[in-house]
C-alpha positions in Angstrom: -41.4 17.1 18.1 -39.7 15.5 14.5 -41.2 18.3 12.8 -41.2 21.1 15.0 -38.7 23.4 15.5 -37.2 24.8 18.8 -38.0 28.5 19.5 -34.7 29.8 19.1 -33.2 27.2 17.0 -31.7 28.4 14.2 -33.5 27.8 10.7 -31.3 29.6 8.3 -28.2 30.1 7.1 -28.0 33.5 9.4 -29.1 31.9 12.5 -26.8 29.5 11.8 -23.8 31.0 11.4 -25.0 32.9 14.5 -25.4 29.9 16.6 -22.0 29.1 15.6 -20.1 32.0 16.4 -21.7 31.7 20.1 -20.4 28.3 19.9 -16.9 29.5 19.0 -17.5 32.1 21.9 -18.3 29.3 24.2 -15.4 27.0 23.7 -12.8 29.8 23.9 -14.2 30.6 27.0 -13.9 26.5 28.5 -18.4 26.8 28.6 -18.4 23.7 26.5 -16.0 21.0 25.9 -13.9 20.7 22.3 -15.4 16.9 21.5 -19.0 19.5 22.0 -17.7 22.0 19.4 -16.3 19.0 16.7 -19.7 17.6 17.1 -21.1 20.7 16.3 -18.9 21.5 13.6 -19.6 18.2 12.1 -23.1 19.1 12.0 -22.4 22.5 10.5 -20.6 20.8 7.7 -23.7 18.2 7.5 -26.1 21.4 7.0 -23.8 23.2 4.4 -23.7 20.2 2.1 -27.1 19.8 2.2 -27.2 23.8 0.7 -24.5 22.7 -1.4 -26.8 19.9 -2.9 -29.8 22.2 -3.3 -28.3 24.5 -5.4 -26.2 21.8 -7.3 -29.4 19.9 -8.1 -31.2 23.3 -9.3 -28.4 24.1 -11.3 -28.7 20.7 -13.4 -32.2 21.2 -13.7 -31.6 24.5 -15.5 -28.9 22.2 -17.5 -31.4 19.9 -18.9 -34.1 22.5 -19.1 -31.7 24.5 -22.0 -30.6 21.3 -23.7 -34.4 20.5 -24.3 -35.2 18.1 -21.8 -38.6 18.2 -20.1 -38.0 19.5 -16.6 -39.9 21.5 -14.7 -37.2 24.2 -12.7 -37.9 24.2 -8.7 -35.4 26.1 -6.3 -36.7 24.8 -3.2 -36.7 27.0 -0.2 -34.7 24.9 2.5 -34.6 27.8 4.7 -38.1 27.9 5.1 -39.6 26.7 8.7 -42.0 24.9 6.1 -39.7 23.2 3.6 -41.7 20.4 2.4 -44.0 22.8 0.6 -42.0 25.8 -0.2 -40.5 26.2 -3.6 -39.3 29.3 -5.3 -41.3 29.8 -8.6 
């Protein structure tokens, strides 16, 4: 189950923000406890740095493309149900 994901889990950046908001929901209406929605939150914040570093990491491979180096340019696609093959060409 490591590499499968939940039907109705989210899986991007929509979903996610989604999920969220119904977590937000749930809390102000006392369906989940606050230590449940700083966990989550935590976790939220965990997800967005990982964006963060994708795009931080393509960025510097653009960076050292231009000053001559010899890199090849991949955007992965994190947001892909299949991320350890996707890339954006």
């Amino acid at each position: 189950m490591a590499n499968e994901v939940r039907t109705g889990a989210p899986v991007n950046t929509k979903s996610l923000a989604a999920f969220l908001f119904n977590e937000m929901e749930r809390l102000k209406a006392k369906e989940t406890t606050p230590q449940e929605a700083i966990a989550q939150a935590k976790l939220a914040s965990q997800l967005n740095n990982l964006l963060d570093y994708e795009l931080k990491r393509t960025v510097v491979q653009m960076k050292l493309k231009e000053a001559g180096a010899n890199v090849e340019v991949k955007l992965r696609e994190i947001e892909s149900k299949s991320f350890d093959e996707a890339t954006v060409e």
